[in-house]
LOPAKOL-555808 format. One record per residue (C-alpha): x, y, z. Coordinates in Angstrom, 3 decimals, always signed. Layout:
// residues N
+----------+----------+----------+
!       c1 !       c2 !       c3 !
+----------+----------+----------+
!        X !        Y !        Z !
...
+----------+----------+----------+
***
This chain:
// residues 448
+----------+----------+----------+
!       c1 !       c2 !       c3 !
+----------+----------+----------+
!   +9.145 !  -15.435 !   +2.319 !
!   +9.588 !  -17.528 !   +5.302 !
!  +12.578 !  -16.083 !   +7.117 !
!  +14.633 !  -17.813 !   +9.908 !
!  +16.509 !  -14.521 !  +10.781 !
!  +15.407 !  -12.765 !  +14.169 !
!  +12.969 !  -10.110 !  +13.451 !
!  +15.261 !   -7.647 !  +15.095 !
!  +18.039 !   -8.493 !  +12.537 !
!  +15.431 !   -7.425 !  +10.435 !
!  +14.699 !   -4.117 !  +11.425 !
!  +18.292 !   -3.354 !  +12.310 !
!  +18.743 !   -3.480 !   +8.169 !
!  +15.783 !   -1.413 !   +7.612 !
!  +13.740 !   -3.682 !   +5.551 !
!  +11.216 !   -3.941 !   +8.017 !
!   +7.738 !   -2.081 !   +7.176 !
!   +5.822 !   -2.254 !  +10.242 !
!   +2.950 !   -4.584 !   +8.884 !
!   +2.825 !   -7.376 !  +12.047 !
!   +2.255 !  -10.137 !   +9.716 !
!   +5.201 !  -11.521 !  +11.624 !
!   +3.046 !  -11.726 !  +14.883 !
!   +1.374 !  -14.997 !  +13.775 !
!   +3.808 !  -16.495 !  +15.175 !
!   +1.701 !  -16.144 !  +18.016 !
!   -0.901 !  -18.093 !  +17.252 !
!   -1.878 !  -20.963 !  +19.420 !
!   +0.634 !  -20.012 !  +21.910 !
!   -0.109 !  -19.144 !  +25.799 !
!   +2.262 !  -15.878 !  +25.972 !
!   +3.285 !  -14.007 !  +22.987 !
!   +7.051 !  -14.143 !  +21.129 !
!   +6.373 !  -11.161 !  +19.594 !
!   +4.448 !   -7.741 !  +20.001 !
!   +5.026 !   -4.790 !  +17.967 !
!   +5.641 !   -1.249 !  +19.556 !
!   +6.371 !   +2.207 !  +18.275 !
!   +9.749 !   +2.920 !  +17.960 !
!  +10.934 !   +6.610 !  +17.247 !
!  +14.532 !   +5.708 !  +15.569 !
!  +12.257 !   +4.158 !  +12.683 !
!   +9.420 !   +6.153 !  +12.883 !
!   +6.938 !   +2.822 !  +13.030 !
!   +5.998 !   +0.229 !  +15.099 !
!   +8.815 !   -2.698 !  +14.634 !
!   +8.227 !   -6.006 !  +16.322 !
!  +10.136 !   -7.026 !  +19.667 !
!  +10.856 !  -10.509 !  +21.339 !
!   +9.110 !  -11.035 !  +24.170 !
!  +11.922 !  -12.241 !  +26.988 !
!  +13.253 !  -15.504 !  +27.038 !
!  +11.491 !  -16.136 !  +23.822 !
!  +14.239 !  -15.816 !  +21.370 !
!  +15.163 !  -19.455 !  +21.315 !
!  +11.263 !  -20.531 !  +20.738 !
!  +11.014 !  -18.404 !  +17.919 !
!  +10.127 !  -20.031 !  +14.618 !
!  +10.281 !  -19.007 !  +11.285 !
!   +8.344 !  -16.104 !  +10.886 !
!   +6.658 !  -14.692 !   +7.696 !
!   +8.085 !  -11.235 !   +6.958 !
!   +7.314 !   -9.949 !   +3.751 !
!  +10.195 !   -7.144 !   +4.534 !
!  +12.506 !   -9.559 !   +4.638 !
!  +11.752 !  -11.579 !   +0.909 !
!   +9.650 !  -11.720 !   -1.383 !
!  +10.193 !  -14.109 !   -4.630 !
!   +7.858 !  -13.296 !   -7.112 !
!   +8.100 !  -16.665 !   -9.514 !
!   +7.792 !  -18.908 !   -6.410 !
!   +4.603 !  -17.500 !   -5.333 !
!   +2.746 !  -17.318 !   -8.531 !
!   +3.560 !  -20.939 !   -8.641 !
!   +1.798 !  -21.454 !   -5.121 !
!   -0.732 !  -19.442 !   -5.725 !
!   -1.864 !  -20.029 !   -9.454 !
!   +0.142 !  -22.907 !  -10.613 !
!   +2.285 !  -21.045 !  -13.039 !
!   +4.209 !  -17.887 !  -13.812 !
!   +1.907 !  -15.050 !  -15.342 !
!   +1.773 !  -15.095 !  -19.212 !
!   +1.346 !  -11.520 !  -18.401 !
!   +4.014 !  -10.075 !  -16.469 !
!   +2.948 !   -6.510 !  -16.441 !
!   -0.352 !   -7.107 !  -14.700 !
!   +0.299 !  -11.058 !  -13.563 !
!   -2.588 !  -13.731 !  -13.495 !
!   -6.183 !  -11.915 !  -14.554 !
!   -9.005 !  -12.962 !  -16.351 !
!  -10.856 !  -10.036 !  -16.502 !
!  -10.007 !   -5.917 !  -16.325 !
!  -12.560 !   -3.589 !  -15.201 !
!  -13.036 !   +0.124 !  -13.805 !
!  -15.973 !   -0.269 !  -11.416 !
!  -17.735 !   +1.405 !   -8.597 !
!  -19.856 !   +1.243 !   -5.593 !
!  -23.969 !   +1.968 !   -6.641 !
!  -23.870 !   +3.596 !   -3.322 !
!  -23.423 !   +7.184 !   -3.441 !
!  -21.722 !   +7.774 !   +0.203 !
!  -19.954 !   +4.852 !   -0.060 !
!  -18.357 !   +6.366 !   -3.204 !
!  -18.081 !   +9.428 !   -1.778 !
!  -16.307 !   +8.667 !   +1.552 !
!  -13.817 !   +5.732 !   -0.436 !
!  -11.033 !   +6.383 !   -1.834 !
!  -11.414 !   +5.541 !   -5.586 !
!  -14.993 !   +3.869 !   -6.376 !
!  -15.623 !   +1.979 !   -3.290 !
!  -15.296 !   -1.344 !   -4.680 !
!  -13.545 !   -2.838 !   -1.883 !
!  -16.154 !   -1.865 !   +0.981 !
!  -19.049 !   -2.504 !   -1.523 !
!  -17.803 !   -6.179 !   -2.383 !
!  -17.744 !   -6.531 !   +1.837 !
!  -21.067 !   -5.680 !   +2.352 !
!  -22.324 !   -7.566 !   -0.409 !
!  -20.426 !  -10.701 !   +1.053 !
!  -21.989 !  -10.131 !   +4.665 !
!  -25.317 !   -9.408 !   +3.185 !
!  -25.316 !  -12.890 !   +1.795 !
!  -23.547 !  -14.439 !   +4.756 !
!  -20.674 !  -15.693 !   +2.858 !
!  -18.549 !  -14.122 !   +5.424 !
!  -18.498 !  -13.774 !   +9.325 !
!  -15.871 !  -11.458 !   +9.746 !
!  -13.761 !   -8.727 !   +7.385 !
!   -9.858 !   -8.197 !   +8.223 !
!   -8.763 !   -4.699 !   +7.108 !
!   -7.403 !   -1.670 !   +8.866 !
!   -8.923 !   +0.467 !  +10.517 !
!   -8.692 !   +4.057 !   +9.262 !
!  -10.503 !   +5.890 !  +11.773 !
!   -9.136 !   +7.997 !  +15.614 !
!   -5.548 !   +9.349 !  +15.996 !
!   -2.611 !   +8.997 !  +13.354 !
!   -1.020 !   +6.412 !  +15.460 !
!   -4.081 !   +3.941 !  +15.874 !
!   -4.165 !   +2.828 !  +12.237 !
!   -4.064 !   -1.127 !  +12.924 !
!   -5.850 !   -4.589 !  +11.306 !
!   -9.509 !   -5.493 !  +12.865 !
!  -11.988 !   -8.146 !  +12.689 !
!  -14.749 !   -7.025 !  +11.356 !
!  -18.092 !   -8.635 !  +11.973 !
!  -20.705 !   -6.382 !  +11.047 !
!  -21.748 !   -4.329 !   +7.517 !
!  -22.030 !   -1.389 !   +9.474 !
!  -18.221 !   -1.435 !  +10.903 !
!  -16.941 !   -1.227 !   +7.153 !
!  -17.593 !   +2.368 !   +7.684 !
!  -14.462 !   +2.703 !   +9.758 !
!  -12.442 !   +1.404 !   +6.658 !
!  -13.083 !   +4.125 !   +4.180 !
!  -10.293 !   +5.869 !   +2.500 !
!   -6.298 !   +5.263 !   +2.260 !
!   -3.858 !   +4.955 !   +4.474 !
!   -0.891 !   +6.494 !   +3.970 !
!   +1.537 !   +5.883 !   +6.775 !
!   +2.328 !   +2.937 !   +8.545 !
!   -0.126 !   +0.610 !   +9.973 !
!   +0.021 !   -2.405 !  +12.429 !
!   -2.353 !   -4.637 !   +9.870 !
!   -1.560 !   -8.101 !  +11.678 !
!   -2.825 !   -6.167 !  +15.291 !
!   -5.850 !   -9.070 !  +15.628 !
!   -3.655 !  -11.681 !  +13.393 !
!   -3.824 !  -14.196 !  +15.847 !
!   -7.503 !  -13.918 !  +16.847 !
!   -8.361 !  -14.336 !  +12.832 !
!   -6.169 !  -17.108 !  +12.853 !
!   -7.255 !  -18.877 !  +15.978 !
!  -10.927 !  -18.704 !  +15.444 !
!  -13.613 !  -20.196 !  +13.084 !
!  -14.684 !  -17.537 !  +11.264 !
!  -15.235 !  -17.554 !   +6.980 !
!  -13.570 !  -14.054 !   +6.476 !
!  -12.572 !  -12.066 !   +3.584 !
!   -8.720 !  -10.280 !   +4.229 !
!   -7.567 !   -7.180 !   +3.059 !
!   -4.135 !   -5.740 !   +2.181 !
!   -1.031 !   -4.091 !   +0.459 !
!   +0.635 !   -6.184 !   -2.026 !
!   +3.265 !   -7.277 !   +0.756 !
!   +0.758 !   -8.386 !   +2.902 !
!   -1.600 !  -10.454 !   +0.278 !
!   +1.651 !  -12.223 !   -0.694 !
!   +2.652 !  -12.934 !   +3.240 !
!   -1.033 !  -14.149 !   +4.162 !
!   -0.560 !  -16.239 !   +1.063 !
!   +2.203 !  -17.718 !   +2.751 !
!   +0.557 !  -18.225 !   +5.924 !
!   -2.758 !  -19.880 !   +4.225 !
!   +0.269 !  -22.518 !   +2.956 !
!   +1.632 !  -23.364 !   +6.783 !
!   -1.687 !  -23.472 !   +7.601 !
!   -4.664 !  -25.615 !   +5.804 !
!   -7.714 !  -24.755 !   +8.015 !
!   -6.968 !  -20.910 !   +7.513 !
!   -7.211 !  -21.107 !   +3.884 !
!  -10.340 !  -23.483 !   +4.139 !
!  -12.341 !  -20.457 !   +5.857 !
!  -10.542 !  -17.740 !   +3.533 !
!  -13.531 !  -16.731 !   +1.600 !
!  -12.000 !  -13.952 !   -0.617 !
!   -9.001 !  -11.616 !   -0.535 !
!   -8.902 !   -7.763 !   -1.687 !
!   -5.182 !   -6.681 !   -2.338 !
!   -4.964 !   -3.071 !   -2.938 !
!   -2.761 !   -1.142 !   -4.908 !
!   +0.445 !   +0.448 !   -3.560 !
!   +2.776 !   +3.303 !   -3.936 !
!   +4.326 !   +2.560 !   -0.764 !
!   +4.655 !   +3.543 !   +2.926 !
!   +5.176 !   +6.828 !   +4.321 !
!   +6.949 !   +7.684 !   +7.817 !
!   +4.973 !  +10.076 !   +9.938 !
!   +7.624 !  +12.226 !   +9.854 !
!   +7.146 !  +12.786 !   +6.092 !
!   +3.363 !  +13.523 !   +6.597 !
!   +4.345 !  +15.842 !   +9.190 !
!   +6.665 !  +17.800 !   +7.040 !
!   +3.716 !  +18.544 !   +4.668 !
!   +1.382 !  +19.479 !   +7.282 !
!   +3.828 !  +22.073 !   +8.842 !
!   +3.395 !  +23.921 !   +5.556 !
!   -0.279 !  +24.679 !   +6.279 !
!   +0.459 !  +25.586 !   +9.955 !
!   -0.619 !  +22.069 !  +11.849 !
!   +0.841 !  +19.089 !  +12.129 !
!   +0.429 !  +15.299 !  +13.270 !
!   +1.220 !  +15.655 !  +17.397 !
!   -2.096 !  +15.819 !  +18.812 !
!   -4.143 !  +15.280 !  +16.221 !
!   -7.674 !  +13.029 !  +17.295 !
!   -8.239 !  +12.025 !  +13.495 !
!   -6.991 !  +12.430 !  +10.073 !
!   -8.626 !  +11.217 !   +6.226 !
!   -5.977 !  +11.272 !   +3.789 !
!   -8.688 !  +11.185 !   +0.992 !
!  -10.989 !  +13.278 !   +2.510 !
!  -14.515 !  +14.703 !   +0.320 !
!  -14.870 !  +14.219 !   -3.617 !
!  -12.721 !  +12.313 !   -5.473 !
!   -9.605 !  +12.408 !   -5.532 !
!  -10.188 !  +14.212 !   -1.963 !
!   -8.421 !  +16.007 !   +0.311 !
!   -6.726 !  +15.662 !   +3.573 !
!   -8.732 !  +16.734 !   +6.614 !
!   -6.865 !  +16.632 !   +9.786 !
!   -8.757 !  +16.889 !  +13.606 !
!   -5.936 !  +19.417 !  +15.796 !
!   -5.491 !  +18.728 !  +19.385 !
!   -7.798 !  +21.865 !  +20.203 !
!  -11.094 !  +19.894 !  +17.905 !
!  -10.590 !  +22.470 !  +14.757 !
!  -10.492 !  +20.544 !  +11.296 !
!   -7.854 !  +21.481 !   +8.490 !
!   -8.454 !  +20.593 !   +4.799 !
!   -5.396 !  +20.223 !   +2.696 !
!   -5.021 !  +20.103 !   -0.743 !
!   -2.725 !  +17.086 !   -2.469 !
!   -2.564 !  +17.198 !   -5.338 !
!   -5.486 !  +18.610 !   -7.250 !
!   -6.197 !  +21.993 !   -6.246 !
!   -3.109 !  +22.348 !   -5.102 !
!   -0.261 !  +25.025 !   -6.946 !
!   +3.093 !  +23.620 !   -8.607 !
!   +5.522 !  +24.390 !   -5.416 !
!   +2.800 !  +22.738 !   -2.867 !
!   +2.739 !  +19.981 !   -4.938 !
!   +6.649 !  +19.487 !   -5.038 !
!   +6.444 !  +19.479 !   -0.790 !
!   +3.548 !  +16.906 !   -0.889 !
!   +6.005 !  +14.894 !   -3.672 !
!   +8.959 !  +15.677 !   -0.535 !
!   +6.735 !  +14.944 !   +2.071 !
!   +4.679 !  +11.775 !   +0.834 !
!   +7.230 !  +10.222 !   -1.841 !
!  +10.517 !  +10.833 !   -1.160 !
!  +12.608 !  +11.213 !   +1.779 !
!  +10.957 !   +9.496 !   +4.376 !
!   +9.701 !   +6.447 !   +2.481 !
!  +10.203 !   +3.150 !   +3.601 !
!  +13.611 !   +1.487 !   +2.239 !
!  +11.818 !   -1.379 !   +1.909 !
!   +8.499 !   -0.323 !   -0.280 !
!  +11.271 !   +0.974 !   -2.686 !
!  +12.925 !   -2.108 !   -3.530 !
!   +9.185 !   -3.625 !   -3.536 !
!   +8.391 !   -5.957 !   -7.209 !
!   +4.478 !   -6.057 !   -6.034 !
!   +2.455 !   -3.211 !   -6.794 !
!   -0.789 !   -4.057 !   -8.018 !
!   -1.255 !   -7.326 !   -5.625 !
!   -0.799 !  -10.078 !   -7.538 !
!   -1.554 !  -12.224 !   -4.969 !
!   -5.067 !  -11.269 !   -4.555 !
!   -8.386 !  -12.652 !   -5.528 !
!   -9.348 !   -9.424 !   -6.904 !
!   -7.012 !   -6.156 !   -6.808 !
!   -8.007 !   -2.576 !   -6.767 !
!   -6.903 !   +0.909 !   -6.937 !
!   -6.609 !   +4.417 !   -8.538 !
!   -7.071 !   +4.694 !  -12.231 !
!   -5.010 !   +7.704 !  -13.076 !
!   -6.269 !   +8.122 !  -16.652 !
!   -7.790 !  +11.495 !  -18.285 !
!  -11.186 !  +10.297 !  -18.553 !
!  -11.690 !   +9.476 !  -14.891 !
!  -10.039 !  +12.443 !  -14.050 !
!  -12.434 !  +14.616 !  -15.794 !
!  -15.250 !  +13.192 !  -14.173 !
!  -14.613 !  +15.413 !  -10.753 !
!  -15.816 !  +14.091 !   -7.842 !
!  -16.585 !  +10.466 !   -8.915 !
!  -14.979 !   +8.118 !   -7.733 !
!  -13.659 !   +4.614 !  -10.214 !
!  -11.703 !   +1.671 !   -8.908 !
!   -9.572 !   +0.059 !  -11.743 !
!  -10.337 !   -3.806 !  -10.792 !
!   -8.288 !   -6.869 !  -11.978 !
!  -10.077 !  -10.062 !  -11.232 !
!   -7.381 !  -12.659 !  -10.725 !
!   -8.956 !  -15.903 !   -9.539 !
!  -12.103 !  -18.085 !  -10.333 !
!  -13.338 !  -17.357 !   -6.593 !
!  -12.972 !  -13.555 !   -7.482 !
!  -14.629 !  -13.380 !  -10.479 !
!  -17.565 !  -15.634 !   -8.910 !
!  -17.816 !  -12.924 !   -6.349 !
!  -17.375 !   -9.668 !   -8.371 !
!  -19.877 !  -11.223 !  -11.036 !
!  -22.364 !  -11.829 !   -8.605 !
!  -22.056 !   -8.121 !   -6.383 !
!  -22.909 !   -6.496 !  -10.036 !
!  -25.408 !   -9.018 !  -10.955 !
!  -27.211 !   -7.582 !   -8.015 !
!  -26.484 !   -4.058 !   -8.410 !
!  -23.854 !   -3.255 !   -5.520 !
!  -21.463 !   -2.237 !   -7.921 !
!  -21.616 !   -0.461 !  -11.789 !
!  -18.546 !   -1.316 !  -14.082 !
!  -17.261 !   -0.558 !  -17.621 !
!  -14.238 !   -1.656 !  -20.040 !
!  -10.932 !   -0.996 !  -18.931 !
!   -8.264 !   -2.488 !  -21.291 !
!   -4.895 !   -3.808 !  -20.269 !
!   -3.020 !   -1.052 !  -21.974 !
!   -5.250 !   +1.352 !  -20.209 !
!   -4.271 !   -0.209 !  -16.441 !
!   -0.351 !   +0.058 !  -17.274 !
!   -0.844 !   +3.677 !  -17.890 !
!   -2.802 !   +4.564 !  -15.090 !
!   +0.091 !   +3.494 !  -13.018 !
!   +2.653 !   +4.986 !  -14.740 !
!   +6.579 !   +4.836 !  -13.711 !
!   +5.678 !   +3.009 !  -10.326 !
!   +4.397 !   -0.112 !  -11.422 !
!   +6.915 !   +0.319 !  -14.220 !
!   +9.811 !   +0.820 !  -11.283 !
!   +8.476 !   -2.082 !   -9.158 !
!   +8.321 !   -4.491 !  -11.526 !
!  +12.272 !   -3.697 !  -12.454 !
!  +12.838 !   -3.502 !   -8.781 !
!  +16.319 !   -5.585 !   -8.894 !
!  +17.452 !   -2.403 !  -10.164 !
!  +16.700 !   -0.787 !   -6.844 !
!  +17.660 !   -3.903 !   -4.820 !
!  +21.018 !   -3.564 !   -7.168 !
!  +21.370 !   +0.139 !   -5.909 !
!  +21.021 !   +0.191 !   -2.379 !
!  +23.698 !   -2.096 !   -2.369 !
!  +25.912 !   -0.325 !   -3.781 !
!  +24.746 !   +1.877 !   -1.359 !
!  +25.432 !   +1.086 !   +1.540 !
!  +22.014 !   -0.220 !   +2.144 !
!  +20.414 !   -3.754 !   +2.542 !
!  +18.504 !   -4.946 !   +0.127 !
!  +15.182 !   -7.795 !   +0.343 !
!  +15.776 !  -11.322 !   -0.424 !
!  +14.199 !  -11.271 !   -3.551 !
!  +13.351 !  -12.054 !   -7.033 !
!  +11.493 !  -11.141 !   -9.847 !
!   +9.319 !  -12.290 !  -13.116 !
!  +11.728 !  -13.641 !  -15.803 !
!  +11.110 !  -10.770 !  -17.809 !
!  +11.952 !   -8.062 !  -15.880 !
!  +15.566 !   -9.965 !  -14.497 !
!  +17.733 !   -7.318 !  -16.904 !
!  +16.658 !   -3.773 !  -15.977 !
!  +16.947 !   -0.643 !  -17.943 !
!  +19.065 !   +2.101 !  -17.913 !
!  +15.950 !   +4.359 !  -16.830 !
!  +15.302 !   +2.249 !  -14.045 !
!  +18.872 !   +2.289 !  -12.836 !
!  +18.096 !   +6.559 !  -12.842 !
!  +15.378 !   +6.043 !  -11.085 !
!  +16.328 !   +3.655 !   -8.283 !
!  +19.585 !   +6.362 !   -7.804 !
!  +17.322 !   +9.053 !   -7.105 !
!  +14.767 !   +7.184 !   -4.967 !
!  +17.017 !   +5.965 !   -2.595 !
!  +20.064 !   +8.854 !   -2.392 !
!  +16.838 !  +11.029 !   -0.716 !
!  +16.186 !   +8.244 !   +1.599 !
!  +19.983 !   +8.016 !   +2.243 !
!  +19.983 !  +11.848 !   +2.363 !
!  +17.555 !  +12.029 !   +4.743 !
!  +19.984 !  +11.577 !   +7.924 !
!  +21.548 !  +14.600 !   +6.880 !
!  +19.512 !  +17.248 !   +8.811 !
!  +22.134 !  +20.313 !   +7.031 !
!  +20.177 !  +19.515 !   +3.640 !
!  +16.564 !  +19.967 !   +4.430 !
!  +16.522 !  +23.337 !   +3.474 !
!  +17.405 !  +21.674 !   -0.188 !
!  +15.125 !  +19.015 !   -0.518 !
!  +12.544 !  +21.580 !   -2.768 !
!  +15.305 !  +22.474 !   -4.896 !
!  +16.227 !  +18.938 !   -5.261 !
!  +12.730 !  +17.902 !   -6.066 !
!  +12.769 !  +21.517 !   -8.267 !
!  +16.172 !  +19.574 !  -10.298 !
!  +14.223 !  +15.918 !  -10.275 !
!  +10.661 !  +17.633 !  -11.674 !
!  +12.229 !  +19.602 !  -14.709 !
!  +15.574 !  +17.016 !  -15.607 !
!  +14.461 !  +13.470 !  -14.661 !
!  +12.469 !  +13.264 !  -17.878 !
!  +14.623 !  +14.747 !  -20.931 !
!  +12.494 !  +15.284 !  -23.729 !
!  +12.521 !  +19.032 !  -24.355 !
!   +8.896 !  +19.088 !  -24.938 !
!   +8.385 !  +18.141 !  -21.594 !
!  +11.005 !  +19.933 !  -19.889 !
!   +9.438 !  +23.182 !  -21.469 !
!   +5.739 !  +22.549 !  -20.595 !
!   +7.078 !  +21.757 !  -16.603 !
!   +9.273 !  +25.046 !  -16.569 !
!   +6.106 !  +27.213 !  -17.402 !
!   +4.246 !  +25.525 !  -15.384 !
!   +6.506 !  +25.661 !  -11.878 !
!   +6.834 !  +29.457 !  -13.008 !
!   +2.864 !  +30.144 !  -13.374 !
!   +2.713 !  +27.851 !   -9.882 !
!   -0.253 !  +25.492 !  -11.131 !
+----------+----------+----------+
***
C-alpha cells in the first residue's frame, strides 16, 4: 500500500477516494505537503501538494492506489485467513447496544458507539478517531474524540465521501491511547501506518472497521433527492439512517424545513430503482468497485448490517452482525457484554455470507473488476487478492461489466433520461432464473 507515485497521478486515474489517509505525511513536519480540498471535476475532496513540496514528498499511504490482500494478513495476523470468505475471526456474533437511543439513533445495533463509551468509561482510551456525521453534507470529516458525550455526533452512516484523515496528524503527533474507526480501505491503510510507525501502534488501543458497500458522489445523492423535490445545495444537515431501523433519510433545506425520505423500506419498486441509480450505480467511486475489502479484515472487531429475514422482521430494532478478529478485540467485546453495554446472540458463518449477499461475493472476486476496467479504458488499483479467489467466475465477470459501463456511462449526459430503464433491464435480466425473473416483473408492475 505504500505508493511512491504523486498523489495527483493518483487522482488523475481516478482511483483516488477522498479518505486523507495520505495526509500523514504531514506529521511531524512544520508546513504541510499535502491538504485536501473539494474539487468539483471529481465530486470529492482530492489531496493537493502544497508548493515547492513535490520533491519532499515521501511515500505516502493511499489505500486508492493498492491494496494487497495476502501481504497484509501476513502483517497483521501472521498468516493468510483459513477462511477466505470472512478472513481471520474467532468468534461471529449479531449484537447490540443495551441502550435504547443509542440503538435507535445508530445505524444497525449501535455496537460501535456502545464499545466507545464502554472503553472511555473505563479509561482505556483518551481519545476516539471516527467521522463526524453531524452539520452540512460537505463537513463529513475524521475527529478526535475525547469525551463519551461527543460519540453522539458519530451516529449513523455515511454515505458520501468523507475527509476521515482531517485530524490525522494531530492523532498521530500526540500521546493519546485511542481507539480508530473506519471503512475497510482505511483499517487496512492505518494498518500500514501503525507499521512505519511503532509508537502509534503502542497507544492503538482497539480498531472498529465497518462494513462497506462503497462511496457515493454527491452528485448521486443529489439525483435521488431531486425526486422528492429537495436536494443537497444548501442543506444545514442530513442522517442517511435517520429514525427506526433500517431508517430513513432526513435532510435540513436551506430555509430550516426537514424532509424524510424513504430508501429502501417503505419505499415503492420504481423509487427504489432511483435510490439503486442514485446510491449504487452511476456515480460510485471507480475505486470502491474494484475494492477486495468489504467486511474490514483488518480490524480488531468489524461491524455492519445483517441483511437476514429474521432481523428484518424485527422492525425498528436495530442488530450489528460482529466478527471479532483479534485477541485484543475479543478481550474488549467480552468485557463491554460482561458488563451489560451490549446484548448478543449466535450468528453463524453461513448466516454472515448471506447477509451480504453479491457484494462481499463481488469484492472478494474483485480482479474481475480490476480485469474489466482495463479493458475499459479505465485504471485499475495495484492489487491482489486471497489465493482463492485469484480465478473469478463467469458471474463476476457480468457483474464487474455492468458496474463499471454505468460509471463509464455516466459522462454521457444524452443517457440520463435511460439510466431507470437501464436499472429496469439490470433488475429483471441480471439474475436468470425464471422464478425470479417472474416474482420481480409482478412486483415492478404492482410498484412495491
Amino acid at each position: 500500500m505504500r505508493v511512491t507515485e504523486l498523489p495527483a497521478n493518483v487522482v488523475a486515474k481516478g482511483l483516488c477516494i477522498g479518505c486523507g489517509m495520505c495526509t500523514a505525511a504531514n506529521a511531524g513536519r512544520e508546513k504541510p505537503l499535502l491538504h485536501m480540498a473539494y474539487s468539483a471535476e471529481h465530486d470529492h475532496a482530492i489531496p493537493l501538494i502544497s508548493a515547492g513540496a513535490a520533491e519532499d514528498l515521501p511515500e505516502v499511504v493511499c489505500p486508492g492506489a493498492s491494496m494487497h490482500m495476502p501481504q497484509l494478513s501476513e502483517a497483521t495476523y501472521g498468516s493468510i485467513p483459513q477462511d477466505s470468505w470472512v478472513g481471520h475471526h474467532q468468534r461471529i456474533r449479531a449484537a447490540h447496544s443495551t441502550d435504547e437511543e443509542v440503538r435507535k439513533r445508530s445505524a444497525s445495533g449501535g455496537v460501535t458507539t456502545a464499545l466507545l463509551t464502554y472503553l472511555f468509561e473505563k479509561q482505556a482510551i483518551d481519545a476516539a478517531y471516527c467521522v463526524v456525521s453531524e452539520g452540512p453534507p460537505g463537513n463529513r470529516s475524521g475527529k478526535i474524540l475525547r469525551h463519551a458525550a461527543d460519540l453522539a455526533t458519530i451516529h449513523g452512516s455515511v454515505y458520501q465521501p468523507a475527509v476521515l484523515g482531517a485530524d490525522l496528524c494531530a492523532l498521530i503527533e500526540g500521546s493519546e491511547r485511542f481507539a480508530f474507526v473506519g471503512l475497510p480501505c482505511e483499517i487496512a491503510a492505518f494498518e500500514i501506518l501503525k507499521q512505519k510507525d511503532p509508537r502509534l501502534a503502542q497507544r492503538h488501543v482497539l480498531s472498529i472497521g465497518l462494513f462497506c458497500g462503497g462511496i457515493n458522489r454527491f452528485a448521486g445523492i443529489d439525483y435521488y433527492l431531486r425526486r422528492f423535490g429537495t436536494g443537497l445545495e444548501g442543506a444545514t444537515s442530513i442522517d442517511y439512517r435517520y429514525g427506526a431501523w433500517p431508517g430513513k433519510i432526513r435532510l435540513v433545506d436551506a430555509q430550516g424545513k426537514a424532509h424524510e425520505i424513504a430508501r429502501i423500506r417503505g419505499n415503492s419498486r420504481w423509487n427504489i430503482l432511483r435510490y439503486v441509480v442514485g446510491f449504487q450505480g452511476y456515480w460510485m467511486l471507480p475505486r470502491c468497485r474494484m475494492c477486495p475489502d468489504q467486511i474490514s479484515d483488518f480490524a480488531d472487531i468489524a461491524v455492519g448490517d445483517p441483511h437476514l429475514p429474521r432481523f428484518r422482521s424485527k422492525l425498528g430494532l436495530g442488530h450489528s452482525a460482529v466478527v471479532l478478529r483479534s485477541d485484543r478485540g475479543v478481550e474488549w467485546y467480552d468485557k463491554a457484554l460482561a458488563d451489560g453495554f451490549i446484548t448478543d446472540e449466535p450468528l453463524q458463518r453461513e448466516e454472515l455470507i448471506e447477509s451480504q449477499g453479491y457484494t462481499l461475493d463481488n469484492r472478494r472476486h474483485a480482479l474481475a473488476y480490476s480485469r474489466v476496467a482495463r479493458k475499459l479504458g479505465m485504471a485499475a488499483p495495484d492489487m491482489s487478492t486471497y489465493p482463492e479467489f485469484e480465478r473469478p467466475g463467469f458471474r463476476h465477470y457480468k457483474y464487474a461489466m455492468v458496474d463499471l459501463l454505468k460509471i463509464r456511462l455516466r459522462g454521457v449526459r444524452q443517457l440520463r433520461l435511460l439510466y431507470i430503464p437501464i436499472q429496469v433491464f439490470e433488475y429483471l435480466f441480471i439474475t436468470l432464473a425464471p422464478r425470479v425473473f417472474v416474482n420481480r416483473l409482478v412486483n415492478l408492475f404492482r410498484n412495491k
